[in-house]
C-alpha positions as CSV (number, residue, x, y, z in Angstrom):
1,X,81.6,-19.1,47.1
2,X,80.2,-22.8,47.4
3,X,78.2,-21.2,50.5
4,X,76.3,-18.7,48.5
5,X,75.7,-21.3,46.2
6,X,74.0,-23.6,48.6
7,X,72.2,-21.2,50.4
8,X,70.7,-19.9,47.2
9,X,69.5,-23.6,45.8
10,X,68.4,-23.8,49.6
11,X,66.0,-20.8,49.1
12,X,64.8,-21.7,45.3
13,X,64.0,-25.4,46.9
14,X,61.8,-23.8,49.6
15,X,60.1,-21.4,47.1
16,X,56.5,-22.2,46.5
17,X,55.4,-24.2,43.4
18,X,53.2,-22.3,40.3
19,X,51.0,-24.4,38.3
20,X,49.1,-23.4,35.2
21,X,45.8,-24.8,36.5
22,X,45.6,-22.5,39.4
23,X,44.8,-24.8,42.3
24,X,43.7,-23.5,45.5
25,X,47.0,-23.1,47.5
26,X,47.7,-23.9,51.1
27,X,49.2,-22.2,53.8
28,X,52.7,-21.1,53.0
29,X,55.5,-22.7,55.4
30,X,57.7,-19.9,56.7
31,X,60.9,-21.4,56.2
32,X,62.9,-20.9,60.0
33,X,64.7,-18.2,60.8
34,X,67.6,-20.6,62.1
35,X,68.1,-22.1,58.6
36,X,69.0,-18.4,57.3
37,X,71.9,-16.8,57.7
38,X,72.2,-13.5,59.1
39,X,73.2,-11.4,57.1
40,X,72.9,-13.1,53.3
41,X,75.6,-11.6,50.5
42,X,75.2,-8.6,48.5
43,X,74.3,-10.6,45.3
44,X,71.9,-12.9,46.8
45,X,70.5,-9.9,48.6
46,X,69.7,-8.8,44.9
47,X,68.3,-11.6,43.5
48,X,66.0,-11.8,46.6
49,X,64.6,-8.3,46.3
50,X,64.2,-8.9,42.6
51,X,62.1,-11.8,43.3
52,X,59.9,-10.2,45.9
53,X,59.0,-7.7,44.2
54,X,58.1,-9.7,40.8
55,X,55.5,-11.5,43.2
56,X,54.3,-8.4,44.4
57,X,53.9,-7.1,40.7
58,X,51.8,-10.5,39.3
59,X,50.1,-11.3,42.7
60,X,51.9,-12.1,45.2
61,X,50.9,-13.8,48.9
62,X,47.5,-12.2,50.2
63,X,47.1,-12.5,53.9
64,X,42.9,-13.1,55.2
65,X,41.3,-11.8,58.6
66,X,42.1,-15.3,59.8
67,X,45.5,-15.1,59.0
68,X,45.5,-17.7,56.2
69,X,48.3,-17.1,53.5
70,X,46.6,-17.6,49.7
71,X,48.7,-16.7,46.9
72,X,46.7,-14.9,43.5
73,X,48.4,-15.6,40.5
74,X,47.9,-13.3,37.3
75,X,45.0,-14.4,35.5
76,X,43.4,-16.6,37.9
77,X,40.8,-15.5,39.8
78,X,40.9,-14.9,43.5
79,X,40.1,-17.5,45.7
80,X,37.0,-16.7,47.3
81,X,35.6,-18.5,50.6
82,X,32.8,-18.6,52.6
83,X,30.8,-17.1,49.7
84,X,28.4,-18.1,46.8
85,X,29.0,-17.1,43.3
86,X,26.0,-15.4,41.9
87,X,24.7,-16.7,38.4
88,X,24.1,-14.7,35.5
89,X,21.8,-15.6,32.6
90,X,23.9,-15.6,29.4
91,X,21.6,-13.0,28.2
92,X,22.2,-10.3,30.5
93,X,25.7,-11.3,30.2
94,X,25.8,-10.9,26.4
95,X,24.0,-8.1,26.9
96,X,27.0,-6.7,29.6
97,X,29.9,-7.1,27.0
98,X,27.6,-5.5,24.1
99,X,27.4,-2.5,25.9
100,X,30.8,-2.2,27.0
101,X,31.7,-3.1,23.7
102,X,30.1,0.1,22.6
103,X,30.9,2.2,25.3
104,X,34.7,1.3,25.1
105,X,34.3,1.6,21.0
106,X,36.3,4.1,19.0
107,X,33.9,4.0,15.9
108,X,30.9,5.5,18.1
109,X,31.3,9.2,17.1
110,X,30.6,11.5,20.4
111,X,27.9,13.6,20.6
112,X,28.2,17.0,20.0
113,X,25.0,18.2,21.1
114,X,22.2,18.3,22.5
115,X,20.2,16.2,19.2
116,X,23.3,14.1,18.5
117,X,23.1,13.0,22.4
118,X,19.8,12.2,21.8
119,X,20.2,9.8,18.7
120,X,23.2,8.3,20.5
121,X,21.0,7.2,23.5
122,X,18.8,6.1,21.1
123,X,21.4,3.9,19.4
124,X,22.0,2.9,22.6
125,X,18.7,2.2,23.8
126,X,17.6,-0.1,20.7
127,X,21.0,-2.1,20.6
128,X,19.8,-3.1,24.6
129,X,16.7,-4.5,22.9
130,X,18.1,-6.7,20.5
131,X,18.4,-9.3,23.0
132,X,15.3,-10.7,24.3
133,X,14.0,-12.6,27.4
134,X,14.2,-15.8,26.0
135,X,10.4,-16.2,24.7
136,X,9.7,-17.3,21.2
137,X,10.9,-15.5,17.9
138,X,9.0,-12.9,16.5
139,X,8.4,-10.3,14.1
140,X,11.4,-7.8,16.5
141,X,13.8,-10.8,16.4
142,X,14.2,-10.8,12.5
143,X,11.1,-13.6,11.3
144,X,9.6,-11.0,9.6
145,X,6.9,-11.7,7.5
146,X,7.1,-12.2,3.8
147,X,6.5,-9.7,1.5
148,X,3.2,-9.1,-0.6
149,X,4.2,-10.3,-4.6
150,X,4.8,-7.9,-6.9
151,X,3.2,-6.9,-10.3
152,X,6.0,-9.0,-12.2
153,X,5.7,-12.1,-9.6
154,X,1.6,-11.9,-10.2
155,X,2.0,-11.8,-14.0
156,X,4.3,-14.6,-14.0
157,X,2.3,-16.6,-11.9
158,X,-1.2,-15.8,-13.7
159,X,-1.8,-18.1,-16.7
160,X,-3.5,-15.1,-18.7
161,X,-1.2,-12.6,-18.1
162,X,1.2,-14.9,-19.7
163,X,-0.3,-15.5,-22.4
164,X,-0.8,-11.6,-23.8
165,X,2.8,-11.2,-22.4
166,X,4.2,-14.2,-24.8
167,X,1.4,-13.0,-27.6
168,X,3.1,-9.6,-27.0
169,X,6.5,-10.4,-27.3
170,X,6.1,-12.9,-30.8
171,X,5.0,-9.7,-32.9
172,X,7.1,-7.9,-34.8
173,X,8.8,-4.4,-33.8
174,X,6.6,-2.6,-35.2
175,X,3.2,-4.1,-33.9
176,X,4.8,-3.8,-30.3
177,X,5.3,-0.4,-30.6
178,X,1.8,0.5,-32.2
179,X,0.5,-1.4,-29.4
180,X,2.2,0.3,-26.7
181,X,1.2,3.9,-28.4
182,X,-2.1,2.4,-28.2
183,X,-2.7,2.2,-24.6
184,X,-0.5,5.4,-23.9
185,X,-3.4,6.8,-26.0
186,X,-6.2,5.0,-24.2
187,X,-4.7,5.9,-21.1
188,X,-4.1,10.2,-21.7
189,X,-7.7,9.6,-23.1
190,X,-9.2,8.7,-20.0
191,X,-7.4,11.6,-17.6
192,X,-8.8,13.9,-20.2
193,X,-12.3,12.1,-20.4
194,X,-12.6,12.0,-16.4
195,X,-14.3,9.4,-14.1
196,X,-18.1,9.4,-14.6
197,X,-18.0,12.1,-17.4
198,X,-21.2,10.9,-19.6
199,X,-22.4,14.1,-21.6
200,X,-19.6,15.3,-23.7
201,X,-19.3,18.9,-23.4
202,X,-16.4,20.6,-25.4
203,X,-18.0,23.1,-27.4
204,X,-19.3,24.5,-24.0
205,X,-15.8,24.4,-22.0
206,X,-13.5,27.5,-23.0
207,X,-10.4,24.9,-23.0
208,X,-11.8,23.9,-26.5
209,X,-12.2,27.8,-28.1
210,X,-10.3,28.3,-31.2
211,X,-7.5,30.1,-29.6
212,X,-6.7,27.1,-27.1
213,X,-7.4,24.5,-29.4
214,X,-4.4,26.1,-31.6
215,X,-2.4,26.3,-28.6
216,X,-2.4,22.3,-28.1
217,X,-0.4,22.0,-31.2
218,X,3.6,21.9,-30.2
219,X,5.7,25.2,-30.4
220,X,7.5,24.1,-33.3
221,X,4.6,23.3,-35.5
222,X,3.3,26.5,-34.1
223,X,6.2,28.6,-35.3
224,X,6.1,26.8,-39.0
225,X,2.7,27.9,-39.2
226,X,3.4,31.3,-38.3
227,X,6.6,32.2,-40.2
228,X,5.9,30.1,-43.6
229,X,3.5,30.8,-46.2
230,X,1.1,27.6,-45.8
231,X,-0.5,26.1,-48.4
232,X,-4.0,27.4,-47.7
233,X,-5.1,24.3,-50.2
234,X,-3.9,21.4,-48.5
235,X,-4.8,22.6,-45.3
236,X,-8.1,22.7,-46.6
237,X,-8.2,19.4,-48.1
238,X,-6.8,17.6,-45.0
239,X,-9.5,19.4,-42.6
240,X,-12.6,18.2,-45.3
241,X,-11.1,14.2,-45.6
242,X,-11.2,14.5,-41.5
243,X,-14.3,15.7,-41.0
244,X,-15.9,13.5,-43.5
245,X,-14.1,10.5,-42.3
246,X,-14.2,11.1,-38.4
247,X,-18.0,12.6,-38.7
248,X,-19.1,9.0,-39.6
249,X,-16.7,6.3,-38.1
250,X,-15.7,8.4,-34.8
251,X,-14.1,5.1,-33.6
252,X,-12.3,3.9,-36.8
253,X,-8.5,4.6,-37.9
254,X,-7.8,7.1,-41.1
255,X,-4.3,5.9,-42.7
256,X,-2.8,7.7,-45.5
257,X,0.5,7.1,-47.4
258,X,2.6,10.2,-47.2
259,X,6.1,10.5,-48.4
260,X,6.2,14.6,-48.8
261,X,7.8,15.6,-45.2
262,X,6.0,19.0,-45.4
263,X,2.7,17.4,-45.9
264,X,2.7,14.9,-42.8
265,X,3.5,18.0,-40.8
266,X,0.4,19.8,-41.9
267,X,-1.6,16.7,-41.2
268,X,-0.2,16.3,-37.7
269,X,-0.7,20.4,-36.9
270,X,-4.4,20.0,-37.9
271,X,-4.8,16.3,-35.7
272,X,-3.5,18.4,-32.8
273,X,-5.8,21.4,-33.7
274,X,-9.0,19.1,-33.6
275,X,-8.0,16.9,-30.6
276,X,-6.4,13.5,-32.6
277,X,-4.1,11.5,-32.4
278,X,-1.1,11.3,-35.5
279,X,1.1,8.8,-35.6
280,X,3.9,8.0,-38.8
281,X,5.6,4.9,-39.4
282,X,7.2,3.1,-42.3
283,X,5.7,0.9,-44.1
284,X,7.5,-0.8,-47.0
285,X,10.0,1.3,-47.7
286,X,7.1,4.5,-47.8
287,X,5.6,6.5,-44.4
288,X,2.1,5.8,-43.1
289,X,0.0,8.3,-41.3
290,X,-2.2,6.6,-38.8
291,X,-5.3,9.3,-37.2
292,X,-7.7,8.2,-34.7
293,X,-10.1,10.0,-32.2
294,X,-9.2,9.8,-28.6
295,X,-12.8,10.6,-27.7
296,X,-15.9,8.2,-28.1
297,X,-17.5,11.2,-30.3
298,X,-15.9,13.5,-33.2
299,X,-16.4,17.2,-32.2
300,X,-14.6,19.5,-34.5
301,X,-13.8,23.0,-33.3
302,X,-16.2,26.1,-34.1
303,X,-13.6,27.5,-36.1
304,X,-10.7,25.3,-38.0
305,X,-7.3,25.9,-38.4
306,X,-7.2,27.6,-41.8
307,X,-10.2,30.1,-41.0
308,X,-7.8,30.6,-37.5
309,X,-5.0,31.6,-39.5
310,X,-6.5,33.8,-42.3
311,X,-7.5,35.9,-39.1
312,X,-4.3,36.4,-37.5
């Protein structure tokens, strides 16, 4: 027993030394054949074939043309000699691992076809040009230039635009929202006017006959007028106090102080008849009508809209 024990810590003694930092080793000494004995014992025998063949799994001895012994140790590189190592920019090695990074990637979805092949290789192709060749910045490499300013960044910066905007916003409610009805007017008066229309020519365009002009007023004003009996009187009066008013101050505003419901809805069927504009608000507690002409002249229709009616 003690000579199995001595001829083991013998052969552990003679076994190569592993270190961490993976020096370059020398040529193994054979240990001689006189020191073994001839035959070792079954559990040694064991152990030894264990061994062996846990240096063959991790890298064990490697034997050159020359016949040099060099030992490779996992996770070490091999030693290498006689030979150069070639350099690699760190570019094209980034470059290396991005690809295999993707190729090797589970979250690519594969390509089913022949269109999806096509985007994929596309993918492909512009992730390959995200690295550069080492020149200066540009627009590809994100320094993108800045944007144009918007309308809000303009008016904040632009003293007058401030102004109206702070003038704006210190009225009342009610002033805002006759302003803003205001320009929605202006504006659907000049898509109706046209660019470079000078000579005003209603009466002549069949959008302004009798028949369209009572079209233009909604469908449920429409279907009051049809169904009810109207008031053939105060239709009458409201067409005569617009044609007297409009026919001399086209550009002025006609306000009236109507608290009958019916009678606001008259006025605003015979505004849309002649082409105004009718607007109610409240006003101390009462409700103003508010008429104005969305044209520079007043041109009434041929036929109004109680001489329309008596005919249907």
């Amino acid at each position: 027993m003690s000579t199995e024990r001595e001829t083991e810590a013998e052969l552990l003694a003679q076994q190569p030394r592993l270190f961490l930092d993976c020096p370059r080793p020398g040529p193994l000494q054979t240990p001689p054949r006189a020191s073994l004995p001839s035959r070792p014992p079954a559990g040694l025998q064991q152990r030894l074939q264990a061994m062996v063949a846990l240096d063959n799994s991790e890298g064990g001895p490697e034997a050159t043309p020359s016949g040099e012994t060099r030992l490779s140790l996992p996770g070490c590189l091999p030693a290498l000699s006689g030979s150069q190592v070639k350099r690699v920019s760190a570019s094209r090695r980034k470059q290396h691992f991005i690809n295999q990074a993707v190729r090797n990637s589970d979250l690519v979805p594969r390509a089913k076809g022949r269109k999806s092949l096509q985007r994929l290789e596309n993918t492909q192709y512009l992730l390959t040009l995200l690295e550069t060749a080492g020149g200066p910045p540009g627009v590809e490499d994100g320094d993108l230039t800045p944007a144009a300013p918007g309308i809000f960044a303009e008016a904040c910066s632009n003293a007058t635009y401030v102004e109206v905007w702070n003038d704006f916003m210190n009225r009342s409610g009610e002033e805002q929202e006759r302003v803003l009805r205001y320009l929605e007017d202006e504006s659907q008066g000049k898509r109706r006017r046209g660019p470079g229309r000078g000579e005003d020519r209603r009466r002549e365009d069949p959008v302004f006959t009798p028949h369209e002009c009572f079209r233009r007023i909604s469908r449920r004003l429409r279907s009051v007028l049809k169904r009810s009996r109207i008031p053939m009187e105060t239709l009458e009066s409201w067409e005569e106090r617009l044609l007297a008013f409009f026919s001399v101050s086209p550009q002025a505003v006609y306000t009236a102080m109507l608290d009958n419901s019916y009678e606001r809805l008259l006025l605003h069927a015979v505004c849309q008849y002649m082409d105004l504009i009718s607007a109610s608000a409240d006003l101390e507690g009462r409700r103003q009508m508010k008429v104005s002409n969305r044209h520079l002249d007043f041109l009434p229709p041929e036929l109004l809209l109680s001489a329309y009616l008596d005919q249907q």
